[in-house]
C-alpha positions as CSV (number, residue, x, y, z in Angstrom):
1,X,0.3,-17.0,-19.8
2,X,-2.2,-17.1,-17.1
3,X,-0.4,-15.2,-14.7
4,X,2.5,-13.0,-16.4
5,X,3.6,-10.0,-14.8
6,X,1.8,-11.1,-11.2
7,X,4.4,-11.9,-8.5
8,X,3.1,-14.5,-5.7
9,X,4.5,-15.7,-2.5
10,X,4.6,-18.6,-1.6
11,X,4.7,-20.1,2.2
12,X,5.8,-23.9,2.7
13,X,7.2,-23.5,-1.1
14,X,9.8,-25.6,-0.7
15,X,8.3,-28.9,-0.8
16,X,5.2,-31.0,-0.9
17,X,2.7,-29.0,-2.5
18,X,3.8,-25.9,-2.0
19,X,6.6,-26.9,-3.9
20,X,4.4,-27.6,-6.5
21,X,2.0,-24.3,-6.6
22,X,5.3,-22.2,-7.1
23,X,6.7,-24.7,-10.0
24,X,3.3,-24.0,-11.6
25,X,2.7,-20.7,-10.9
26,X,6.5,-20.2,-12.5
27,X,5.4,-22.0,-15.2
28,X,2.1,-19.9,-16.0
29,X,4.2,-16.8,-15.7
30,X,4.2,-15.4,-12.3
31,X,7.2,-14.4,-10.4
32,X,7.7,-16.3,-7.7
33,X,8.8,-15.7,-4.0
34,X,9.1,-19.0,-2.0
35,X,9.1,-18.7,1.4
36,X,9.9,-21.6,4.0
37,X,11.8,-22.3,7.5
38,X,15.3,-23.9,5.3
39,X,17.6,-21.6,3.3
40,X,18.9,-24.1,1.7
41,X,15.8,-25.7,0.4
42,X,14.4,-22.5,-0.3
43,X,17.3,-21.3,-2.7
44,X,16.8,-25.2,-4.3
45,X,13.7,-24.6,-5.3
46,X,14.2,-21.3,-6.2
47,X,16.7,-22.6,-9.0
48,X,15.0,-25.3,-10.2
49,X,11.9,-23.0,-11.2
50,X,11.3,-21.9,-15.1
51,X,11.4,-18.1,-16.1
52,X,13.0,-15.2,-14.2
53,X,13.0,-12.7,-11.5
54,X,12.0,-15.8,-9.1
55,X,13.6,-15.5,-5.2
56,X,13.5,-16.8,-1.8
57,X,13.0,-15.6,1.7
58,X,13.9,-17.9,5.0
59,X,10.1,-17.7,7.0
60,X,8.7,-19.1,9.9
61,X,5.1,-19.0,9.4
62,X,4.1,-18.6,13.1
63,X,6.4,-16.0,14.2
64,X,5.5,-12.5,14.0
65,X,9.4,-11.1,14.2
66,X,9.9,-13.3,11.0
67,X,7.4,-12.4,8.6
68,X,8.3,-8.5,9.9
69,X,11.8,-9.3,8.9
70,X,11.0,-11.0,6.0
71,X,8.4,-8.2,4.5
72,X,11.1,-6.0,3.0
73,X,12.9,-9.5,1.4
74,X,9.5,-10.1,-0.5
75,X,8.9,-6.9,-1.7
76,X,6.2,-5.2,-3.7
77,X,4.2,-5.2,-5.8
78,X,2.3,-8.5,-4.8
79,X,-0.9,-9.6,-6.6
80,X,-0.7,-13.3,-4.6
81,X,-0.1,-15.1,-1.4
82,X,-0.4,-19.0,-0.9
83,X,-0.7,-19.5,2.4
84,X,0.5,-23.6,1.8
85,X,2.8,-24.1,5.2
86,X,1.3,-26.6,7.5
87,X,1.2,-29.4,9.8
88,X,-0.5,-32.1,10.6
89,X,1.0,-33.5,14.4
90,X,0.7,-34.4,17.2
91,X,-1.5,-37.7,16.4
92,X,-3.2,-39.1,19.4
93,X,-6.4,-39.1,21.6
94,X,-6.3,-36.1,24.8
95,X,-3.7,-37.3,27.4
96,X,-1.3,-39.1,24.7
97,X,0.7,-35.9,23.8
98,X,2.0,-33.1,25.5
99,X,-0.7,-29.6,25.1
100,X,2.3,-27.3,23.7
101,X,2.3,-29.7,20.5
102,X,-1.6,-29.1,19.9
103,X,-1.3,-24.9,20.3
104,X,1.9,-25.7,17.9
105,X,0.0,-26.6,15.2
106,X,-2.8,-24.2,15.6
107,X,0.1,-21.3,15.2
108,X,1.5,-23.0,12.6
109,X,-1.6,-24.0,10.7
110,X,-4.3,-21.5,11.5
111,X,-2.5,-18.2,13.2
112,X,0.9,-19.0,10.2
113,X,-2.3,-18.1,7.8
114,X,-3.7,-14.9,9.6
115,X,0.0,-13.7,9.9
116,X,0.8,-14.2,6.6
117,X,-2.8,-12.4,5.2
118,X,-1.6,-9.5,7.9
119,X,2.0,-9.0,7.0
120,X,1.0,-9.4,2.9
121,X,-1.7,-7.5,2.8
122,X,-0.6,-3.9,2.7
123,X,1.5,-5.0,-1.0
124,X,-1.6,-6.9,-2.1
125,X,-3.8,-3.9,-1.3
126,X,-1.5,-1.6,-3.6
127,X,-2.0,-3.7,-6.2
128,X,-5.9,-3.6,-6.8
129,X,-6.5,-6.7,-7.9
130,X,-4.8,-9.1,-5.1
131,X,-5.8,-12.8,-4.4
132,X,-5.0,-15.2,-1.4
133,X,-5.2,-18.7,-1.4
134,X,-5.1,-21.1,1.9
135,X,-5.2,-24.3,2.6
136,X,-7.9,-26.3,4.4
137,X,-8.4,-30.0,4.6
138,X,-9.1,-33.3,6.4
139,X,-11.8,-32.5,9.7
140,X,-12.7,-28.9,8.1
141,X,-16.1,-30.2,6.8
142,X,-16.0,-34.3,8.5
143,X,-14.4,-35.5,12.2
144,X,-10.9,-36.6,11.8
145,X,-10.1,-38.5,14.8
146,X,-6.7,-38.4,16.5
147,X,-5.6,-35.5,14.6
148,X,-7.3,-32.7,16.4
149,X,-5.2,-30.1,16.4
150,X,-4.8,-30.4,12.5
151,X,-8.4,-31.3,12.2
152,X,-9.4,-27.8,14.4
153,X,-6.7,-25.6,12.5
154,X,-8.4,-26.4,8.9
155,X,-12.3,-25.9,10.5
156,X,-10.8,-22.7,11.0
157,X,-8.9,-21.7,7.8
158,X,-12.0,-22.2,6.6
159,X,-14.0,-19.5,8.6
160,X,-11.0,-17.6,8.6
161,X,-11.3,-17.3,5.0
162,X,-15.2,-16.7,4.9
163,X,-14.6,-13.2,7.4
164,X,-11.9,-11.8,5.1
165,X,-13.5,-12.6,2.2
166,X,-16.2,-10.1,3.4
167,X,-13.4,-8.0,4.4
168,X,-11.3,-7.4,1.8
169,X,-14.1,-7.4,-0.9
170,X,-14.0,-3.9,-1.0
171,X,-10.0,-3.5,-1.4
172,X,-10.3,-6.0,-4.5
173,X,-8.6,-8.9,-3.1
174,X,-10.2,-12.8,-3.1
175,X,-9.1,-15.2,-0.8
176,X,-10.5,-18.9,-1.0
177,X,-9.5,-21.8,0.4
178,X,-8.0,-25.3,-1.3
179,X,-8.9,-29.0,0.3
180,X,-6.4,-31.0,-1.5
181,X,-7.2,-34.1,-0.4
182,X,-5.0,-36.4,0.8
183,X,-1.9,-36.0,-0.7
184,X,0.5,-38.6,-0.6
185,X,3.2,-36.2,1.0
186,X,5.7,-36.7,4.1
187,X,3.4,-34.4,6.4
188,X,1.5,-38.1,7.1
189,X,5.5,-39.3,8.2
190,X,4.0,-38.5,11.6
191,X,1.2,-40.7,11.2
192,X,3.4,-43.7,10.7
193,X,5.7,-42.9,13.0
194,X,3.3,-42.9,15.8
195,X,2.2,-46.5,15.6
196,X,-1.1,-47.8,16.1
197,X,-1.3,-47.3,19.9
198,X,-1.6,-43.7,19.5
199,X,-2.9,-43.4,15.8
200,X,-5.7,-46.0,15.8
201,X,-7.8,-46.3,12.9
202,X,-5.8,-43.4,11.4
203,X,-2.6,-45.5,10.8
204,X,-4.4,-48.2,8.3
205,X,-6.5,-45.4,6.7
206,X,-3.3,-43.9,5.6
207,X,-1.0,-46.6,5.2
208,X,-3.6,-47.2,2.8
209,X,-4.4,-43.7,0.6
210,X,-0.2,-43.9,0.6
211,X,-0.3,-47.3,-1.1
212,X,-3.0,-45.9,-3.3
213,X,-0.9,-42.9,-4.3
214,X,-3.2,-40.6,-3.0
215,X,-4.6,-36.9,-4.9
216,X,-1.7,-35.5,-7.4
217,X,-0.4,-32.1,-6.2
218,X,-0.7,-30.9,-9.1
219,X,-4.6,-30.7,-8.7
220,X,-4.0,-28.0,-5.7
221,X,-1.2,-26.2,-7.3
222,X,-3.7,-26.1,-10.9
223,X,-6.4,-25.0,-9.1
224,X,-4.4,-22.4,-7.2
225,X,-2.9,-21.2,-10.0
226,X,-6.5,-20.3,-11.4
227,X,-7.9,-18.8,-8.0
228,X,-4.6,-16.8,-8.8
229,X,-5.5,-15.4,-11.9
230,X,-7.7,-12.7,-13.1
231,X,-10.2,-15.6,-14.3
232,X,-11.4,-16.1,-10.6
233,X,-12.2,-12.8,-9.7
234,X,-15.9,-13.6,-9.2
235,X,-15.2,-16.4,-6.8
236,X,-14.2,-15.8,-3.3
237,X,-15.0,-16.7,0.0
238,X,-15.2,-20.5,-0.9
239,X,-13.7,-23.6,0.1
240,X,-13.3,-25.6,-3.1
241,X,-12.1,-29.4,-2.8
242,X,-10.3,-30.7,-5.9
243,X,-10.1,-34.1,-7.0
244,X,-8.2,-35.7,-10.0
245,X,-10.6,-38.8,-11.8
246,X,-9.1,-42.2,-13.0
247,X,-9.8,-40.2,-16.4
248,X,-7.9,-37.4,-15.8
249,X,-10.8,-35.3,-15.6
250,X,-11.0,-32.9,-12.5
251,X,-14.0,-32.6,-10.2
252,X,-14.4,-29.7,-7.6
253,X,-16.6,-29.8,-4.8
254,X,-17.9,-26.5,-4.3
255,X,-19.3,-25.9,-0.5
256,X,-21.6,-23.1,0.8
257,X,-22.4,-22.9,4.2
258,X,-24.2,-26.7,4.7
259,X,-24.9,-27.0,0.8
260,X,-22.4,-28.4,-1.7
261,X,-22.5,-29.5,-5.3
262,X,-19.6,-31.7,-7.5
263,X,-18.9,-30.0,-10.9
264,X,-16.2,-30.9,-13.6
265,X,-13.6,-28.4,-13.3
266,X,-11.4,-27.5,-16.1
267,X,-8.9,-25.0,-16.2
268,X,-10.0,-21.3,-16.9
269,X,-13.4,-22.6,-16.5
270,X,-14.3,-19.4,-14.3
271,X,-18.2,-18.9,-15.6
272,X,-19.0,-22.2,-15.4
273,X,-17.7,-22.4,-12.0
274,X,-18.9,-18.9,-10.9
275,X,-22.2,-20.1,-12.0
276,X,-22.4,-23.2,-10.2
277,X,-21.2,-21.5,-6.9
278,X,-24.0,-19.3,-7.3
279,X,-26.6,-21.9,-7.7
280,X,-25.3,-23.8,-4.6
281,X,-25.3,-20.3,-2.4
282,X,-29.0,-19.4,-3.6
283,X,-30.6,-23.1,-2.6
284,X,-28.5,-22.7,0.8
C-alpha cells in the first residue's frame, strides 16, 4: 500500500475533506492522527477509519498553546502533515462585517498552516523523507469577491508554500499545495446564511455549484494521498488544482509562477506529472 508504515496528521480531519484525506490515507496504509477543535468528532472519525494504530488529538489550528500542547499527543515519527482546517467567513463587501472576523480567518486559514508546518516540523525532519500538504483555493489564482479574507488567506498558502518549499528542500521534506475546487461541503453554510444583501453574486454562484454537486472530495484526499507518498518526491513547491471529469477521469492543473498547463492525472502517475511540471516551469 501506497503509504504503509508512514504516519500523517491530519488538521480539520474530522469532516469535510479532511475527513476524507484521513479515511484515504487509512485506507492506503498510513497511520493516521486526526486533529480538529471537537473531541467528540475527532474520536468518531478516528473509529470509523480502516487499519490500526490510528488516534486523535483535540487542536485549534490558530493557537499556538494548542498545537504546543498537542505536540507530545501526536508523537513521532511523522513522515506527513495535511494542513486541511479552514474557513471561508465573514462574506460581505468592507463595512458589512466586523474587522476581528476578517483577521479570524487569516489565523485560522493562513497563520493555522504556518503553525502547523512550525509545530510538525521538528518530527517530520527526523524522518528524512517528510511531506506537507495545504490547502489553497478560490481567489488564490482569480478575484473572489465578497469573500476576502478567505480569498487573501489561500493567495497566501500559496506563497507560503512556494518559500518553504525552498526551505525545507534541503531537510528532504515537500510541501505543495491542493485547490480542490469547490466542494460541495458546509464551509459554503456561511454563504447561504448571509443572504443576498451581503453575498451578492456569490450567493447564486453557489446555490448553484451546490445544486450541481460540486468537485468529489475524494479528488483532494487522492491527490493528497499521492503528494504523500514516496511517488511525489520530485514535485514540490506547486499548487496543483484537481478536477474529477463527467468520465471519471482526473485532470490537474499544474501552475508555475503565471504559466499553467491541464494534464490527465492518474494515480501514481509521478513521471508523467514531474515531467509536465517541468515543461510548464522552463517556458515560464
Amino acid at each position: 500500500m501506497r503509504l504503509a508504515g508512514r504516519r500523517i496528521l491530519v488538521t480539520g480531519g474530522s469532516k469535510g475533506i479532511g475527513r476524507e484525506i484521513a479515511r484515504a490515507a487509512a485506507e492506503a496504509g498510513a497511520e493516521v492522527v486526526v486533529a480538529a477543535r471537537g473531541e467528540e468528532a475527532v474520536q468518531e472519525t478516528v473509529a470509523a477509519l480502516s487499519g490500526e494504530g490510528h488516534s486523535g488529538v483535540a487542536l485549534d489550528v490558530a493557537i499556538e498553546a494548542s498545537w504546543a500542547s498537542a505536540v507530545n499527543d501526536i508523537g513521532r515519527p511523522l513522515h506527513g502533515v495535511v494542513a486541511a482546517a479552514g474557513i471561508l467567513s465573514p462574506v460581505g463587501s468592507p463595512g458589512h462585517y466586523p474587522a476581528e472576523e476578517f483577521l479570524e480567518t487569516l489565523k485560522v486559514n493562513l497563520y493555522g498552516t504556518w503553525l502547523a508546518v512550525e509545530a510538525c516540523l521538528p518530527a517530520l525532519r527526523a524522518t528524512g523523507d517528510g511531506a506537507i500538504v495545504t490547502f489553497s483555493g478560490g481567489g488564490a489564482t482569480a478575484p473572489l469577491p465578497r469573500v476576502h479574507a478567505y480569498a487573501a488567506s489561500k493567495a497566501g498558502i500559496v506563497r507560503l508554500t512556494e518559500n518553504l518549499a525552498a526551505e525545507l528542500a534541503e531537510d528532504g521534506i515537500t510541501i505543495n499545495a491542493i485547490g480542490p475546487g469547490f466542494v460541495a461541503t458546509s464551509i459554503h453554510d456561511v454563504v447561504l446564511a448571509a443572504g443576498p444583501e451581503r453575498a451578492g453574486p456569490l450567493l447564486p454562484r453557489t446555490e448553484r455549484q451546490l445544486a450541481e454537486g460540486g468537485v468529489p472530495t475524494q479528488a483532494s484526499a487522492e491527490l493528497a494521498v499521492f503528494l504523500l507518498s514516496s511517488d511525489a518526491r520530485a514535485i514540490s513547491g506547486k499548487l496543483i488544482s484537481a478536477t474529477i471529469q463527467p468520465a471519471g477521469k482526473r485532470k490537474a492543473t499544474v501552475r508555475y509562477g503565471s504559466r499553467s498547463a491541464e494534464i490527465e492525472f492518474k494515480s501514481g502517475d509521478a513521471v508523467r506529472l514531474n515531467s509536465e511540471l517541468q515543461r510548464v516551469k522552463k517556458s515560464s
